[in-house]
C-alpha positions as CSV (number, residue, x, y, z in Angstrom):
1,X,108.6,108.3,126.2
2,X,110.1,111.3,124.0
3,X,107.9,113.6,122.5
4,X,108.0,112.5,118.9
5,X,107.0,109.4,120.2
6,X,104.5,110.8,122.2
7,X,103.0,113.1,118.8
8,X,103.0,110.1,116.7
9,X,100.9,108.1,119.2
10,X,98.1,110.7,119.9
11,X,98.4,111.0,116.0
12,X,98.0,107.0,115.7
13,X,94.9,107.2,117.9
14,X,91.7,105.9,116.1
15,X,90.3,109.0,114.4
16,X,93.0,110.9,114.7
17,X,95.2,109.6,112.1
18,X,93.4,110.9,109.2
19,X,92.7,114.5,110.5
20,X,96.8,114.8,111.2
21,X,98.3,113.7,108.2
22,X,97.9,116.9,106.2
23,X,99.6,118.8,109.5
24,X,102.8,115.8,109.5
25,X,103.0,116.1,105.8
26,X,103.5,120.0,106.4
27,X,106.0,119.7,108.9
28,X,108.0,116.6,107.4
29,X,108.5,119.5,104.1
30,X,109.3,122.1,106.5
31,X,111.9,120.5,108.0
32,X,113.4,119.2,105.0
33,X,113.6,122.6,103.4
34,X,115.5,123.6,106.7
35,X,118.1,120.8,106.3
36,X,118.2,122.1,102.9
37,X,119.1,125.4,103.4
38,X,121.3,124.6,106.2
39,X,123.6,121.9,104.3
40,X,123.5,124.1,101.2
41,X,124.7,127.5,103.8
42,X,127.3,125.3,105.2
43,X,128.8,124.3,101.6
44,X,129.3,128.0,100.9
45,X,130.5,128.8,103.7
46,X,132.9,126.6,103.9
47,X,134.4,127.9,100.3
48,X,134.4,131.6,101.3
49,X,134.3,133.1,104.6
50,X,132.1,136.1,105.0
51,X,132.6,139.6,106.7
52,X,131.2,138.1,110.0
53,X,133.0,135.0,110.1
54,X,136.2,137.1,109.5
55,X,135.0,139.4,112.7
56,X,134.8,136.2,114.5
57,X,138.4,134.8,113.6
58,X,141.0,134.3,116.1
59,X,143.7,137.2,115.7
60,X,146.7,134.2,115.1
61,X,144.2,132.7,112.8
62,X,145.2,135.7,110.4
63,X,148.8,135.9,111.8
64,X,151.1,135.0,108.5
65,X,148.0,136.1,106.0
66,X,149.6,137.4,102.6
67,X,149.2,141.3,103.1
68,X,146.5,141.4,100.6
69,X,144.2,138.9,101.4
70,X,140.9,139.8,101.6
71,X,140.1,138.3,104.4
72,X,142.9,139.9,106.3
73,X,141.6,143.8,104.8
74,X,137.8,142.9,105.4
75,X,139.6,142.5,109.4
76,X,141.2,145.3,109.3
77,X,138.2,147.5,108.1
78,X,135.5,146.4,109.9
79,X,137.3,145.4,113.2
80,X,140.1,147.8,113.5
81,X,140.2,151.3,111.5
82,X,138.6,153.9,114.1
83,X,136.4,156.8,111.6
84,X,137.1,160.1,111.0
85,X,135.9,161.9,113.5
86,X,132.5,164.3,113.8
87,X,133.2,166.4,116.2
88,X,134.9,169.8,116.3
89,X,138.7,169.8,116.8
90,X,139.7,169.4,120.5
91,X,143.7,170.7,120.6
92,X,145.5,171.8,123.3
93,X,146.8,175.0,121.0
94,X,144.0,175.9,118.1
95,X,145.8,179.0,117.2
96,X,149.5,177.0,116.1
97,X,149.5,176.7,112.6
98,X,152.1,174.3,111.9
99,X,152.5,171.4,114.7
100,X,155.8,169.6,113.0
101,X,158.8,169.8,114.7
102,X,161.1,171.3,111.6
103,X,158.3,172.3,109.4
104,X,157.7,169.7,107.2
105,X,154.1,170.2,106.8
106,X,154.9,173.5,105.3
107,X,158.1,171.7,103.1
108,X,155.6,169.2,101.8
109,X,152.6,171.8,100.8
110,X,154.9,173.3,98.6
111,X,156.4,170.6,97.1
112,X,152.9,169.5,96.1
113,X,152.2,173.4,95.0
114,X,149.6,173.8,97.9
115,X,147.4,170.8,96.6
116,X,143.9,170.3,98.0
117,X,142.4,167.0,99.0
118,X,145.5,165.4,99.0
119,X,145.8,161.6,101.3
120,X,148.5,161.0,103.5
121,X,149.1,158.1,106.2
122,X,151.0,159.2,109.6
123,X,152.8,156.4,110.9
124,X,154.0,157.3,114.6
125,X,151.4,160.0,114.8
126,X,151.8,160.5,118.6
127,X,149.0,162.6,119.9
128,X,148.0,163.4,116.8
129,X,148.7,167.2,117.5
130,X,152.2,167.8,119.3
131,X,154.6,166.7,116.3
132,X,152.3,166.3,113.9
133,X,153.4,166.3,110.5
134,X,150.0,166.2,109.1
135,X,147.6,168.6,111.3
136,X,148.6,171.4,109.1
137,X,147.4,169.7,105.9
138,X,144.3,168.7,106.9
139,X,142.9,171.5,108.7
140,X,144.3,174.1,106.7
141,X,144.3,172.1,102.9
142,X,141.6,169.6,103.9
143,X,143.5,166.6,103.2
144,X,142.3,163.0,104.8
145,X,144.3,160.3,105.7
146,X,145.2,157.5,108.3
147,X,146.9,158.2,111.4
148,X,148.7,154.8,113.0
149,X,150.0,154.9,116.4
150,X,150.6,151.9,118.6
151,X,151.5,153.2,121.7
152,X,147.5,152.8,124.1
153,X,148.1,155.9,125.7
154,X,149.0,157.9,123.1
155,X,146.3,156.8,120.7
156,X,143.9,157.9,123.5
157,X,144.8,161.4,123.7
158,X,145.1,161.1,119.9
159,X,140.9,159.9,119.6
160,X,140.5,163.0,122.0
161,X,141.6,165.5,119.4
162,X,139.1,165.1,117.2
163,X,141.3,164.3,113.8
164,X,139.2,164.3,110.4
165,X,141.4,161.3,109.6
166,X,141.2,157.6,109.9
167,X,142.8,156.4,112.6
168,X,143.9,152.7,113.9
169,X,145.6,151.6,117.3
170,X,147.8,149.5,115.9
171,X,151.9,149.2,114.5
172,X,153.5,149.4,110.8
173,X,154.3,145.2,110.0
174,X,158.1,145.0,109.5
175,X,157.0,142.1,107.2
176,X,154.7,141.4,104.1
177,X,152.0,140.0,106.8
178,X,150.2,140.7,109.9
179,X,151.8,139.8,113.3
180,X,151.7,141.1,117.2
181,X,154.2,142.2,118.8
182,X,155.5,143.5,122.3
183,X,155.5,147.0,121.9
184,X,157.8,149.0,124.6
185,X,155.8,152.6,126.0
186,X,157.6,155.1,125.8
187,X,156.0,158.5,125.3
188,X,157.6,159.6,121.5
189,X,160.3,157.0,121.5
190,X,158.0,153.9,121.9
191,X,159.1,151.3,119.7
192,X,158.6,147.4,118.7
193,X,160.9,145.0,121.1
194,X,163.6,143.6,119.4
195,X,164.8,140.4,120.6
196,X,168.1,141.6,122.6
197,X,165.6,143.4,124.7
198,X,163.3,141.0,125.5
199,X,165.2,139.6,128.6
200,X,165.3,143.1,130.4
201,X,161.4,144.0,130.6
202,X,162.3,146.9,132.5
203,X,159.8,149.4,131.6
204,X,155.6,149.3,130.4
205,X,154.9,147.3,127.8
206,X,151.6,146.3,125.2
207,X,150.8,143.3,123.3
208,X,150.2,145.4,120.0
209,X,148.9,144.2,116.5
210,X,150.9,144.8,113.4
211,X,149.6,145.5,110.0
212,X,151.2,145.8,106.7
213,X,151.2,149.2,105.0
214,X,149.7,147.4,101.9
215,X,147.2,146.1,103.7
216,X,146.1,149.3,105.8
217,X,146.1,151.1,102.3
218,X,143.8,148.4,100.6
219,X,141.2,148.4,103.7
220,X,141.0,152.2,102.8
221,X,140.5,151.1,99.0
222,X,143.6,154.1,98.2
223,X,147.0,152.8,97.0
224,X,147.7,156.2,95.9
225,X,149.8,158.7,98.9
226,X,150.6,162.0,98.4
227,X,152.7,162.3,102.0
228,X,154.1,159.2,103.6
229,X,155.4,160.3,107.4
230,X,157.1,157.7,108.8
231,X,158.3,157.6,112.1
232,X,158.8,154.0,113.7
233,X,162.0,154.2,116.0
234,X,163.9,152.0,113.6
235,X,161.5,149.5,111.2
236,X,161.5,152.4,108.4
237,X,163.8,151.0,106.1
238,X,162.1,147.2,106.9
239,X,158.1,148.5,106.4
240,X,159.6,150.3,103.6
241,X,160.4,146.8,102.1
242,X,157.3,145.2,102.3
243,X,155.6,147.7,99.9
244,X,154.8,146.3,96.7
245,X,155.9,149.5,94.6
246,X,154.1,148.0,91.6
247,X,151.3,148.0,92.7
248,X,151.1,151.8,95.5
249,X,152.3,155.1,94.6
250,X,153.9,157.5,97.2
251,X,154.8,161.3,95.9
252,X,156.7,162.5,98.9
253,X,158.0,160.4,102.0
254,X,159.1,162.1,105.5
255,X,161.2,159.1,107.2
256,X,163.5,159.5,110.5
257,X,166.7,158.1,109.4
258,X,168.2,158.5,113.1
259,X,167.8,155.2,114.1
260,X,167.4,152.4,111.0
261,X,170.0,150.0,111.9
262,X,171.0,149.3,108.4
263,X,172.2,153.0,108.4
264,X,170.6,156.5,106.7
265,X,172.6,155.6,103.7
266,X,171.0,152.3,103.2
267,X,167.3,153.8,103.7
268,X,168.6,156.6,101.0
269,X,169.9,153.9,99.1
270,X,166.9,151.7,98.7
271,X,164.4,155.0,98.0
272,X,166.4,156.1,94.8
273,X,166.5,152.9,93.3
274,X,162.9,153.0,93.6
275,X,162.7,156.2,91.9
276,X,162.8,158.6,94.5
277,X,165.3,162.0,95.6
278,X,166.5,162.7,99.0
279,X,165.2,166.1,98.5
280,X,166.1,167.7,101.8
281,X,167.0,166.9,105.6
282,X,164.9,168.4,108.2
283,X,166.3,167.4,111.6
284,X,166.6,163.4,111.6
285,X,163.9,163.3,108.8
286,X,164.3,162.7,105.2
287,X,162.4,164.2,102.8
288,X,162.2,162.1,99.6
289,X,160.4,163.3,96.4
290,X,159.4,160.7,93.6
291,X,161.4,162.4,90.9
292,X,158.8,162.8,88.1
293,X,157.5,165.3,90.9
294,X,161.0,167.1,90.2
295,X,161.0,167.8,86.6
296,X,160.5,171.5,87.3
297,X,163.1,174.4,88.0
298,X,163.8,173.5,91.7
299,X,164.2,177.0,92.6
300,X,160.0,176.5,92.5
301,X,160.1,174.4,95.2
302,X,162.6,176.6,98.2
């Protein structure tokens, strides 16, 4: 005998009946209120899924997602972007002013006239101290930011140092959506496999999640940048392309032209027909200024 069967008989016993009807009334409400609320949960959320439900999506169920879906940022918010952190600094050389390589840091401070506050988003931030074309403005200016880097190890020693920035272990999308990708290690030069390599396998490599710029930028709730760095062993020119210009503004970009196979030209090509200047060449970077920035005597800016 089950045990509703079992309640409803000691219930049906003579005398009993009478005394338990006001405690089965209660409970028959009870538990229609329940499968009330439960069919009435289950309608909403079947029209819109909420922050948790997106934590507990399958990563290829967001794999193809429109960049600005908000599922997709909600994701990459909650789930992915690492905080700013606490801590004091932890660097290898305290005393070094400027960390870049060529001095852009210094290039881009005075191009923005020494602004304060300013956001930027590091993409191939390294270590997030040797190389850095960002350290400099945000310990010295106090600008925040996002640093990206996809390589494991080197987003470790990057969480080690401390950065008052945003940071995410993950790559720049080469297309308008989220994928992952194999991701060859290879200290500064690590890079996303391309598909002539992907019969070798002859080094380390990651399974690594890739993110559009758009949607990084919208999970941060800033679509303005005053410093774009981008360093991405070759997917410049292709992330560049997946920016809906319409809708984020950049003022100055650093991007490695070395090795975009479409060629430096092309990459200089497409930035001036979206309103930017190849404003200078520091090593294999370009430095591009959005040229309302330029209507002022240039000799302000050397």
């Amino acid at each position: 005998m089950g045990v509703w069967a079992e309640w409803w008989w000691w219930c049906a016993r003579p005398g009993r009946l009478p005394r338990a009807a006001p405690l089965s009334i209660l409970l028959a409400t009870v538990l229609a209120l329940i499968s009330l609320l439960f069919l009435l949960n289950a309608k909403a959320l079947s029209r819109h899924a909420s922050p948790r439900q997106v934590l507990e999506l399958e990563d290829h169920d967001l794999e193809g997602a429109p960049q600005h879906h908000p599922d997709l940022v909600t994701y990459i918010r909650q789930l992915h972007l690492v905080h700013p952190a606490t801590a004091p600094y932890n660097l290898n050389n305290p005393n070094t002013t400027d960390f870049s390589q060529n001095g852009q840091s210094k290039v881009v401070a005075k191009i923005l006239r020494g602004k304060r506050g300013g956001f930027f988003v590091e993409a191939g931030a390294y270590n997030g101290e040797e190389l850095s074309n960002t350290l400099y403005l945000e310990r010295e200016l106090g600008w925040k930011g996002l640093l990206v880097e996809p390589d494991p190890w080197n987003f470790w020693a990057l969480r080690k140092r401390s950065r008052k920035a945003h940071s995410i272990h993950a790559c720049l999308s080469p297309n308008p959506f989220p994928r992952e990708v194999s991701f060859k290690q290879s200290d500064t030069m690590g890079h996303i496999v391309s598909r002539s390599e992907e019969g070798g396998r002859q080094g380390i490599y990651a399974r690594v999640k890739c993110f559009p710029l758009y949607s990084l930028l919208l999970a941060l709730n800033s679509t303005h940048v005053d410093f774009l760095s981008l360093d991405v062993e070759g997917a410049e020119l292709q992330v560049l392309k997946t920016v809906p210009w319409e809708s984020v503004s950049i003022d100055v970009l650093c991007v490695e032209h070395r090795h975009v196979p479409e060629g430096s030209q092309a990459l200089a090509t497409f930035l001036q027909e979206k309103g930017y200047k190849l404003f200078s060449t520091l090593g294999d970077d370009f430095i591009f200024v959005k040229t309302s920035l330029l209507e002022r005597p240039s000799e302000d800016l050397l």
